[in-house]
C-alpha positions as a printed NumPy array, in Angstrom:
array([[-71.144, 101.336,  78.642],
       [-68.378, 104.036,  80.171],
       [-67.063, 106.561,  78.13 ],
       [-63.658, 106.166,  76.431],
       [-62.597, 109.343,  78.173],
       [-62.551, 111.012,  81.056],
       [-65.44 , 113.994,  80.558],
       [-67.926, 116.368,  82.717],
       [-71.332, 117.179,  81.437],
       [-71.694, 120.392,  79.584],
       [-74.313, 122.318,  80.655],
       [-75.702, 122.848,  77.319],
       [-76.152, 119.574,  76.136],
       [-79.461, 118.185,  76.087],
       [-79.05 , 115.021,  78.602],
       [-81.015, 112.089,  80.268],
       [-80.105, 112.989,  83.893],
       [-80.931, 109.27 ,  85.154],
       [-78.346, 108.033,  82.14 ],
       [-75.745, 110.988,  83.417],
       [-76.599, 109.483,  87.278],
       [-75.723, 106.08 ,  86.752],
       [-72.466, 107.05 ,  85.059],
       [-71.501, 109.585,  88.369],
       [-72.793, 107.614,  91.067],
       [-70.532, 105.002,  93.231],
       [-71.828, 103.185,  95.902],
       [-69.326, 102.72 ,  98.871],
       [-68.759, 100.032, 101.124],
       [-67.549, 100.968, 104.62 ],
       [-66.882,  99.326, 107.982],
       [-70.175, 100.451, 109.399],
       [-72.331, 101.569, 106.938],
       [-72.695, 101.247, 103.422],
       [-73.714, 104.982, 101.237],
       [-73.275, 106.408,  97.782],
       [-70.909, 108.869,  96.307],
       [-70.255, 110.75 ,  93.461],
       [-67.174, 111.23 ,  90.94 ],
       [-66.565, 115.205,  91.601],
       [-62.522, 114.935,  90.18 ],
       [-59.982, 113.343,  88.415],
       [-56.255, 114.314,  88.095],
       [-54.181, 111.403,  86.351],
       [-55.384, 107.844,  87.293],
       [-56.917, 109.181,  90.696],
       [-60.479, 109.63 ,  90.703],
       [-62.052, 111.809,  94.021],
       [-65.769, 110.635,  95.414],
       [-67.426, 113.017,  97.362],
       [-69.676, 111.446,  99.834],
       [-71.055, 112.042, 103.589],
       [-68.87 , 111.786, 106.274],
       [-71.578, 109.289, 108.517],
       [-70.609, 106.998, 105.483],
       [-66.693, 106.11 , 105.92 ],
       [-66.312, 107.631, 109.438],
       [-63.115, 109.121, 110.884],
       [-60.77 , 106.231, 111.042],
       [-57.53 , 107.17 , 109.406],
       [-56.338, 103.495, 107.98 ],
       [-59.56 , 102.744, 107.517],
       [-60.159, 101.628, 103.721],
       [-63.54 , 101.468, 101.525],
       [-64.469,  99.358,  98.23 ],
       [-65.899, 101.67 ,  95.75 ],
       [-68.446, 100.143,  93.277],
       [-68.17 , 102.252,  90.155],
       [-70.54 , 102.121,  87.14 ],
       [-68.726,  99.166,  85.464],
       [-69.459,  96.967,  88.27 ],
       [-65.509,  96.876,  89.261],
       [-64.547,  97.026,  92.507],
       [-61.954,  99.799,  93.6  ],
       [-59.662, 100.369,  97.571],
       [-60.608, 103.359,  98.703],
       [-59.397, 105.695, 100.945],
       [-60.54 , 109.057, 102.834],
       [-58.87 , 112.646, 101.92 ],
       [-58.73 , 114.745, 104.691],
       [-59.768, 118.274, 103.686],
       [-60.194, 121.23 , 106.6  ],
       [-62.652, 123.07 , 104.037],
       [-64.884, 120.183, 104.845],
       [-64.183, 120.249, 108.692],
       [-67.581, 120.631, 110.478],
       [-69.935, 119.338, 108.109],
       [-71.116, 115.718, 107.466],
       [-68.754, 115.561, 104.318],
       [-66.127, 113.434, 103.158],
       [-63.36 , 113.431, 100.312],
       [-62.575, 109.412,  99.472],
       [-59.601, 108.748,  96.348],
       [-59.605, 105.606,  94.717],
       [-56.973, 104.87 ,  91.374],
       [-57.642, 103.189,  88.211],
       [-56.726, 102.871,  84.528],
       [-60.372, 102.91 ,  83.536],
       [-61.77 , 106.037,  82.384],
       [-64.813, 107.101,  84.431],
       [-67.374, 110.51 ,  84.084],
       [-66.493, 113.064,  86.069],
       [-70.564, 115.49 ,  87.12 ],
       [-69.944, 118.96 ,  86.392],
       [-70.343, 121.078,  89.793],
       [-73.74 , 123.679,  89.257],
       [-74.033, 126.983,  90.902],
       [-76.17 , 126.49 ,  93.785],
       [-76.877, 130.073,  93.92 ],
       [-78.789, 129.867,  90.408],
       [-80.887, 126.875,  92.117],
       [-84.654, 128.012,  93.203],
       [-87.318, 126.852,  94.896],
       [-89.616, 124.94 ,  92.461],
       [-86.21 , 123.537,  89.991],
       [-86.852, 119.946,  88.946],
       [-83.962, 118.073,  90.597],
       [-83.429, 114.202,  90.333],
       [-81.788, 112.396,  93.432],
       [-79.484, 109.193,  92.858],
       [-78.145, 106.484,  95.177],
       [-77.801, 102.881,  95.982],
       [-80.497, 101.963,  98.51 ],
       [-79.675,  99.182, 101.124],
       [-83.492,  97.81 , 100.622],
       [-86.16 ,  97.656,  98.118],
       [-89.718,  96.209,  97.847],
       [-89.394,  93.297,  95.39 ],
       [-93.367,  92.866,  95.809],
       [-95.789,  94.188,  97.602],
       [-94.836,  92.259, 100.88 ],
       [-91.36 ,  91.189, 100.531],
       [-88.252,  93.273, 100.645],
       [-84.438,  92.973,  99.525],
       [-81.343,  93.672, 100.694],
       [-79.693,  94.861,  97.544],
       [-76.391,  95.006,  99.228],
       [-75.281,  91.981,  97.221],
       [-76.562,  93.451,  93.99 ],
       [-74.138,  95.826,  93.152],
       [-74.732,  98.648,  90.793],
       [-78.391,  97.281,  90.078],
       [-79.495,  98.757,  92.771],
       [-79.09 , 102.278,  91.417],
       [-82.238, 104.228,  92.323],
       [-82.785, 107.731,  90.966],
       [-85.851, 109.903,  91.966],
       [-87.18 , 112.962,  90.778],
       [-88.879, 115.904,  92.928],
       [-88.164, 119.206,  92.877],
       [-85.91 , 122.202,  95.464],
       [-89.107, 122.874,  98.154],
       [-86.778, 125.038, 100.81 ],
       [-83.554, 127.079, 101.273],
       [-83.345, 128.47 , 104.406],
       [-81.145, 131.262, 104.422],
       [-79.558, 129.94 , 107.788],
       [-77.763, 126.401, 107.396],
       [-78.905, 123.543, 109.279],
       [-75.578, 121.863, 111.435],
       [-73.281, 119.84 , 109.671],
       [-74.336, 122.133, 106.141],
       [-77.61 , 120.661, 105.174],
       [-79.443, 123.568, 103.335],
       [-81.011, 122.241, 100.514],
       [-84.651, 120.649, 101.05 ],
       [-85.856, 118.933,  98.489],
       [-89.361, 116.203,  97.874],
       [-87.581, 113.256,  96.741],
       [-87.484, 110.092,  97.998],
       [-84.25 , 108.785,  99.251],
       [-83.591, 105.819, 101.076],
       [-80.874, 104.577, 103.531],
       [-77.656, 103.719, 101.739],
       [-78.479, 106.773,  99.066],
       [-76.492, 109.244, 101.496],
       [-73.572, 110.836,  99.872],
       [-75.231, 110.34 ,  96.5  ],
       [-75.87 , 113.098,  93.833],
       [-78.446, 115.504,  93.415],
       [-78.694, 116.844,  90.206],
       [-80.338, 119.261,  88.306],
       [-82.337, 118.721,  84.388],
       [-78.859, 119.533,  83.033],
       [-77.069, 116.788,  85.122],
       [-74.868, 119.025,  87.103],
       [-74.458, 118.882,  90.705],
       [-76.442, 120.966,  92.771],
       [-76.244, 119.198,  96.269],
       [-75.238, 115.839,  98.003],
       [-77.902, 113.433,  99.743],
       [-77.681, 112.975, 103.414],
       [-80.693, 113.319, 105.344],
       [-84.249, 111.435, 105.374],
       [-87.721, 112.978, 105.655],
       [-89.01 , 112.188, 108.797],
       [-85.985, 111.845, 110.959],
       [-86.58 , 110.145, 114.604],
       [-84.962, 112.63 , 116.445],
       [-87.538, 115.023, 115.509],
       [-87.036, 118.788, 115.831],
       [-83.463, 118.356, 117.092],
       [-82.528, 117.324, 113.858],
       [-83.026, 120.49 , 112.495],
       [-80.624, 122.622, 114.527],
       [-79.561, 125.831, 113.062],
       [-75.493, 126.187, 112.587],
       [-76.345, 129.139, 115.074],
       [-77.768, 127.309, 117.6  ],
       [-81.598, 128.046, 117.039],
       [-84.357, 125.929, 116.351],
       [-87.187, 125.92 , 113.65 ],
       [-90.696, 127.826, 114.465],
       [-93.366, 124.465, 115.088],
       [-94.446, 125.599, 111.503],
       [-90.982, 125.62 , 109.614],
       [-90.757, 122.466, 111.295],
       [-93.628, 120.522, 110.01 ],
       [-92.681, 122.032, 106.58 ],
       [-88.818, 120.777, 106.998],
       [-89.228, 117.489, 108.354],
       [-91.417, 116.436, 105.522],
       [-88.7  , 116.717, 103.09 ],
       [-85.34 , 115.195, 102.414],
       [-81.971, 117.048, 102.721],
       [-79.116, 117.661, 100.809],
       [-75.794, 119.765, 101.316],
       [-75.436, 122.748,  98.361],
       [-72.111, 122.839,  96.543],
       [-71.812, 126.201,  98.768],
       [-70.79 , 124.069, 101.678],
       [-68.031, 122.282,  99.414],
       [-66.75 , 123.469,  96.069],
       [-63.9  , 125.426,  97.507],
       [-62.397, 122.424,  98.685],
       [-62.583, 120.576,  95.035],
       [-60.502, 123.575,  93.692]])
């Protein structure tokens, strides 16, 4: 059930981080893709979804449905924010009467190497046995998968397009742009990149230009990848 008001987690309260994920997390339906997102803002009857930018693209017309935790079905539409410019992050606005939770934006610089983090999105596939698999892409909000792991790297360079947080979870395609939070359900990153990515070592391409020693590598590609609120909680002031 939503909450009757509009309301950010405290940090202090003691919290079920899969209950607070399921209340934050939208799942976004674009031309070409389908992703996650989750509620960073709300100012009147506009709510703002941060997400990745792979998700809606760069049309300007270009409108998304927005599958909030109530199973209703929202128009949404991209926000075009230069503090974003650069990295694979996107700003979409939807409106509505309904009151819906607002995640509380965490500090990355108090995250560590070794926090317990829990990763949330809205998977385009699951297993439904152990031979068959599902697209859940008509099943709405029951396809809400949250993961737990914990931080494993922060390189003190950013990988292109701001992904600096590397993390053990699990995350599937169509979690991108999905929360990661921390055990006090506040947001320390969004999802965006898979363990294991085809392009191998190109994928992890310094913002400078350099590449990875062959041992960083083999440490970084074994881990999924998030972008820290660093890279974007200037432009949600």
């Amino acid at each position: 059930m939503l909450m009757s008001q509009v309301t950010s987690v405290e940090p202090a309260v003691a919290i079920a981080v899969p209950v607070v994920a399921r209340q934050v997390t939208v799942r976004i339906f674009a031309a070409a893709a389908t992703g996650s997102g989750a509620i960073v803002r709300h100012k009147g009857e506009t709510y703002t979804i941060l997400t990745c930018a792979h998700i809606v693209g760069e049309g300007e017309d270009e409108r998304f449905t927005i599958l909030t935790a109530d199973g209703q079905k929202h128009v949404g539409k991209r926000l075009r924010s230069p503090v974003l410019s650069g990295s694979d992050l996107a700003l979409v606005e939807f409106t509505s009467k309904t009151a819906y939770q607002v995640v509380a934006i965490a500090d990355t610089k108090a995250v560590a190497v070794g926090d317990s983090i829990y990763a949330a999105g809205f998977p385009n596939w699951q297993w439904t046995s152990a031979d068959a698999v599902e697209d859940t892409r008509t099943w709405g909000i029951k396809a809400l998968r949250v993961t737990e792991g914990e931080v494993a790297m922060l390189p003190e360079k950013s990988l292109q397009e701001g992904y600096q947080l590397g993390y053990t979870n699990e995350i599937d395609p169509g979690m991108s742009g999905g929360p990661v939070l921390n055990r006090k359900g506040q947001l320390v990153g969004i999802n965006g990149r898979l363990k294991y990515p085809p392009q191998g070592i190109s994928a992890f391409t310094f913002t400078d230009g350099s590449a990875p020693s062959e041992q960083m590598y083999q440490q970084m590609e074994a881990l999924s990848w998030a972008i820290p609120t660093t890279a974007f909680s200037q432009a949600l002031k």
